[in-house]
C-alpha positions in Angstrom: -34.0 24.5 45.4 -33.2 26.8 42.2 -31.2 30.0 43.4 -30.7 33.3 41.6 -27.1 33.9 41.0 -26.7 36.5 43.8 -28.0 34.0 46.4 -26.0 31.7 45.3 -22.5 33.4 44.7 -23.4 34.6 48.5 -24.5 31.7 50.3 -21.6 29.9 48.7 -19.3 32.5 49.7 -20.6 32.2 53.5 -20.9 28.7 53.5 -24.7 28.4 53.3 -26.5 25.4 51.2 -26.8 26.3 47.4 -27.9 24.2 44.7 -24.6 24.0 42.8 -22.0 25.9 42.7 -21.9 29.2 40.7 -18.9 29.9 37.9 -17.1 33.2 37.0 -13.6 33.8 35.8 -10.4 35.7 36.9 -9.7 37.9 33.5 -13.2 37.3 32.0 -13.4 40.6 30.1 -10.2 40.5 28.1 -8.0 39.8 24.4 -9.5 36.4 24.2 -13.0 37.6 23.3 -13.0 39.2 19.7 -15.7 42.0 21.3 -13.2 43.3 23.7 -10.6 44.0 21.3 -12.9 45.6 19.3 -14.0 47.7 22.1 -10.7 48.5 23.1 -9.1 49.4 19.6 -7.1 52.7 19.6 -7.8 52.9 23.3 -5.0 52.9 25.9 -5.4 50.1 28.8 -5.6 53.2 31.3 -7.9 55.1 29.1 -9.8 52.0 28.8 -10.4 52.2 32.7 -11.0 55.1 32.8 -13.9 55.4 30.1 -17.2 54.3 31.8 -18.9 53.5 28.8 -16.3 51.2 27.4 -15.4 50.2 31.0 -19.4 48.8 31.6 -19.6 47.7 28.0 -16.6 45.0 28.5 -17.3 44.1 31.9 -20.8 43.3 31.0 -19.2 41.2 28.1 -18.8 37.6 29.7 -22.5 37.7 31.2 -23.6 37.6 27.4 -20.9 35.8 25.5 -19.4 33.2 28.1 -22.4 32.4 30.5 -20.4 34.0 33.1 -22.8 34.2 36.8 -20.8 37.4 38.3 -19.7 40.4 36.9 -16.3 41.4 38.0 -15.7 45.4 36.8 -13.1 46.4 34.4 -9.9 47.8 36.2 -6.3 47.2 37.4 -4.9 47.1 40.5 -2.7 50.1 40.0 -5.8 52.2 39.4 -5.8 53.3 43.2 -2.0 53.6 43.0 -2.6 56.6 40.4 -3.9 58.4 43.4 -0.7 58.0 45.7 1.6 60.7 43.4 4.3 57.8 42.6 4.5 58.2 38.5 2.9 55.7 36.8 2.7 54.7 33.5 1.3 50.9 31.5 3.9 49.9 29.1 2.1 47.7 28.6 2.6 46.8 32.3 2.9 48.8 34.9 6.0 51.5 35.0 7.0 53.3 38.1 9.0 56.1 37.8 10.2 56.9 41.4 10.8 53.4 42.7 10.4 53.2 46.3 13.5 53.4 48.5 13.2 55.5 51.3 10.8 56.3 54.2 10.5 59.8 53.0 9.0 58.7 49.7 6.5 55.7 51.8 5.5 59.0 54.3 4.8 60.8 51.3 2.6 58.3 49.5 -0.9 60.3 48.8 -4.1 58.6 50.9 -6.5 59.8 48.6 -10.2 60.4 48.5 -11.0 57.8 45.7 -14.6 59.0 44.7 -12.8 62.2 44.0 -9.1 60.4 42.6 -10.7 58.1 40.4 -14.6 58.6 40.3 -14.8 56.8 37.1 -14.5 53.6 39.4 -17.6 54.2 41.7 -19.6 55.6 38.6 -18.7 52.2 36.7 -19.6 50.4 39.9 -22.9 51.9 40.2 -23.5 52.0 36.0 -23.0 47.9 36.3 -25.2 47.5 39.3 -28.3 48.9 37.9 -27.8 46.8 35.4 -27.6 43.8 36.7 -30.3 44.6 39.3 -33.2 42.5 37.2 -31.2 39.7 36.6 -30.3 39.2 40.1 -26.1 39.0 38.8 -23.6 39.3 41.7 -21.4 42.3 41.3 -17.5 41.9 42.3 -15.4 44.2 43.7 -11.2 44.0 43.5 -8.0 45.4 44.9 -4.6 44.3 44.6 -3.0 43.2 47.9 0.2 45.6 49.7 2.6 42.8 49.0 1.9 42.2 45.6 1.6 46.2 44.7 5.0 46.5 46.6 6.8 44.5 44.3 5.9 47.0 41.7 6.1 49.6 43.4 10.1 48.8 44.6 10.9 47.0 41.7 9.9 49.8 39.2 8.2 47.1 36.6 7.3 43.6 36.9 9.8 41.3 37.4 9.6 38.4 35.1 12.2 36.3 37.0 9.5 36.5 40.3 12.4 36.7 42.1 12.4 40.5 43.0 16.2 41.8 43.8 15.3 44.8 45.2 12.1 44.0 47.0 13.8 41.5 49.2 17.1 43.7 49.8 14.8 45.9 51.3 13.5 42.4 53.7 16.9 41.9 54.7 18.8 45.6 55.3 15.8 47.6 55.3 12.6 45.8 57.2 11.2 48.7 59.2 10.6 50.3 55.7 9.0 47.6 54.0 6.6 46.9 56.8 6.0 51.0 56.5 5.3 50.7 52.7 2.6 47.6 53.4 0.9 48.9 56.5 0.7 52.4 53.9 -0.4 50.3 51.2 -2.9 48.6 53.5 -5.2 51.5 54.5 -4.7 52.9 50.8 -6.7 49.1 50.1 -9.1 48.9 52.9 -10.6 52.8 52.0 -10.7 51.5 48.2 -12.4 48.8 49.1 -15.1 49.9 51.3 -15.5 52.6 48.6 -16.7 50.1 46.1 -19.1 48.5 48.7 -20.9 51.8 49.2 -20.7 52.2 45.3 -22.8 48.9 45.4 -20.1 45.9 45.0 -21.5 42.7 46.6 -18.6 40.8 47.0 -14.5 42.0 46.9 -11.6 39.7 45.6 -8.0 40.6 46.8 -5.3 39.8 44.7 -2.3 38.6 45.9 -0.8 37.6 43.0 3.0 37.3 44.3 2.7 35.9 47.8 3.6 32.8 47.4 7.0 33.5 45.9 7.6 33.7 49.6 7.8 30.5 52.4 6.1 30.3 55.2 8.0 32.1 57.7 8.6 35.2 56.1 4.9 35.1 54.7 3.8 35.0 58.2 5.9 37.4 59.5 5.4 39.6 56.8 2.1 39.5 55.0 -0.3 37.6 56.8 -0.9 40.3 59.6 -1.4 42.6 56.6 -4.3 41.0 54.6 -5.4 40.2 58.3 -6.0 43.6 58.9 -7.5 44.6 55.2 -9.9 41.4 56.0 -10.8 43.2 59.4 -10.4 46.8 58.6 -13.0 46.0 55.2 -17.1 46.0 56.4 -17.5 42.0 56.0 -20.9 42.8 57.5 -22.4 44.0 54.2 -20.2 41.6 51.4 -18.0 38.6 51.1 -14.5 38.7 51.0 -12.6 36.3 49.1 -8.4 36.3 49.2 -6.5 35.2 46.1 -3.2 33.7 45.8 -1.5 32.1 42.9 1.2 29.2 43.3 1.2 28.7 46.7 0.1 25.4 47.9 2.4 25.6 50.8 0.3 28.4 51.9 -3.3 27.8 52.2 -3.6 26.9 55.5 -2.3 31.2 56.5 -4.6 32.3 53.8 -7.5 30.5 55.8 -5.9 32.5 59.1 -6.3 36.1 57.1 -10.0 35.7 58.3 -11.4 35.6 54.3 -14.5 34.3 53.9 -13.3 32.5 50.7 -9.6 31.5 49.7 -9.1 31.4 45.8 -6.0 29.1 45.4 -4.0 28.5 42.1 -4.4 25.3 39.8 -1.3 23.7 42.0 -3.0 23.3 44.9 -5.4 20.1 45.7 -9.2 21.8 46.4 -9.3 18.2 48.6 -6.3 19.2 50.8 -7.3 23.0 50.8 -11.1 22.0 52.2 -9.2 19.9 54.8 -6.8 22.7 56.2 -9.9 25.4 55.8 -11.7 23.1 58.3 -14.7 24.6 57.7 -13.2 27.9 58.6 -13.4 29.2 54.9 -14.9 28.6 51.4 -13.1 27.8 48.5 -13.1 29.3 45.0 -11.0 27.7 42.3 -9.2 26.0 40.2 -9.0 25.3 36.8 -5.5 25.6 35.2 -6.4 28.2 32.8 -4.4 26.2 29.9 -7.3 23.2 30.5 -9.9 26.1 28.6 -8.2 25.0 25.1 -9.0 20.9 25.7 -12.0 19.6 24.2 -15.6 20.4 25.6 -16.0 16.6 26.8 -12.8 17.1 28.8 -13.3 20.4 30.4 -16.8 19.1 31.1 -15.0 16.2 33.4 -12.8 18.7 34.5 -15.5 20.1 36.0 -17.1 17.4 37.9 -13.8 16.6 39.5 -13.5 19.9 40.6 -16.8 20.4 42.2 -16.7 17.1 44.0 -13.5 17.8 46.1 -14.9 21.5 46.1 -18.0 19.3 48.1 -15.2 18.9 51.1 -15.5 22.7 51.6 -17.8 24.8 53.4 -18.9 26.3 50.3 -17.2 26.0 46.7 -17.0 29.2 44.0 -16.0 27.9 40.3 -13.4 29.7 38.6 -9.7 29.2 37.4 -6.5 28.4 39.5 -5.2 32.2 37.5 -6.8 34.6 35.3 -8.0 33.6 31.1 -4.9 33.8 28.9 -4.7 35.8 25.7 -5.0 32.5 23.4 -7.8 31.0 25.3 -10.3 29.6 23.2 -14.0 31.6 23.2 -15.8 27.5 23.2 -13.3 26.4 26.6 -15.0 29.2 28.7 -18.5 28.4 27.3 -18.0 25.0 27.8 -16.4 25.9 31.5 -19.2 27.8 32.6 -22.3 25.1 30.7 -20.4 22.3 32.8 -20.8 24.3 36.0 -25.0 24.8 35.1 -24.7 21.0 34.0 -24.0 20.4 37.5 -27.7 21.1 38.3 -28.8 18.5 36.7 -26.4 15.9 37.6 -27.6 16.3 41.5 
């Protein structure tokens, strides 16, 4: 059995037999590629996502250089967030410049039509899927998840420490507004997302890049009945839907209770111990520490193996890293990640 990569991203996705598992990368168009940065020279980043032409060009980018099997398109998370009136700027990161702090301000948040906020998006979306149409590559989809935009969003910046002062003063003196902010922030996410499904996505990725700065209880109380209701408010009947969370081996068995079709976990977590709490309940996608890109091809090659044999616990198993490619990372460790992953064809 030989697979095209869309059958095979999607059948591992929903747990069906494939013949190996396919291979893409969080933060596959970016600085470490020499063809991005000439793409992007003189460019800001939000001008870059905002420029269809340069916005297909780089997305397309790891298909031909890496061996990537998906295309994920070229954006941010705080792309939607343009759309909600709060002042935002990329400095290089994101900069916020009315900080959330009352219910007035969460009441006033804009819930925008995207296609007409930000119709760059859906005309990138449907520029990359006629594209990939005749090579049968998987298109993804992404949105940043409430919890992770609200640290932003009441911070003002990112916070470096992870620790985020302001965010949990809020938890403790203020919970009736933070659960306003991510139930806000959660219909802003599940429109976005079902507006890149109609613009042709074929699986969506959220991004919950900050979660698991939290423990268990006040992740359960707090964010799992949120991406719960993205995961059920998003049309599953037409695409995949895949939760990621960095750093947070302590909660993988929640993230399987969201109701994703996939869980993406971070390079801490054991895919071994993650296919025994999914139960069969959920794929896995993961989770090469992106650091292991720079070791030599041999090594990255083993790497590989070992991943896809405790990935063969799982339901279904989706190669990629345990975080997104770094600046530094060598252009040969992704080649090398994404020949090992084809390699495994032939290994049986």
């Amino acid at each position: 059995m030989t697979l095209d990569p869309t059958e095979r991203m999607l059948g591992a996705c929903r747990g069906e037999p494939v013949d190996r598992p396919p291979v893409w990368l969080m933060r596959q168009a970016g600085r470490y590629l020499p063809e991005y940065r000439a793409v992007r020279r003189g460019t800001t980043f939000l001008e870059m996502c905002a420029d269809v032409e340069k916005a297909v060009e780089v997305s397309l980018q790891p298909i031909r250089l890496v061996g990537s099997e998906a295309v994920v398109f070229f954006c941010d998370i705080f792309v939607p967030v343009l759309a909600m009136d709060v002042g935002l700027d990329f400095a290089p990161g994101p900069i916020v410049e009315r900080p959330i702090r009352t219910r007035e301000q969460v009441d006033a948040l804009a819930l925008p039509d995207f296609e007409h906020a930000v119709p760059y998006v859906f005309e990138i979306l449907q520029r990359l899927r006629a594209e990939l149409a005749a090579d049968r590559i998987p298109l993804i989809g992404f949105a940043g998840a409430p919890f992770t935009l609200a640290t932003y969003l009441v911070e003002g910046r990112g916070d470096p420490t992870r620790t985020f002062p302001r965010l949990r003063e809020l938890m403790d003196e203020q919970p009736e507004l933070l659960d306003a902010l991510l139930a806000r922030l959660a219909t802003m996410t599940i429109d976005y997302l079902n507006a890149q499904i109609d613009a042709g996505v074929q699986v969506v990725q959220l991004f919950d890049t900050w979660a698991g700065t939290l423990d268990e209880q006040t992740y359960r109380r707090l964010v799992l009945p949120v991406n719960r209701a993205i995961v059920e408010g998003v049309d599953r009947s037409r695409v995949p839907f895949i939760l990621y969370m960095n750093d947070a081996p302590h909660l993988v068995e929640m993230m399987v209770e969201s109701g994703a079709d996939v869980i993406s976990v971070g390079a801490s977590v054991d895919l071994g111990e993650a296919a025994r709490l999914a139960n069969g309940r959920a794929s896995l996608q993961g989770n090469l520490a992106p650091e292991e890109l720079a070791l030599p091809r041999e090594q990255i090659f083993e790497r590989v193996r070992a991943l896809a044999a405790a990935g063969r616990a799982a339901r279904g198993h989706i190669l990629n890293l345990g975080h997104g490619c770094l600046p530094e990372t060598p252009v040969e460790g992704v080649r090398a990640f994404t020949d090992a992953a084809r390699a495994l064809s032939a290994e049986g």
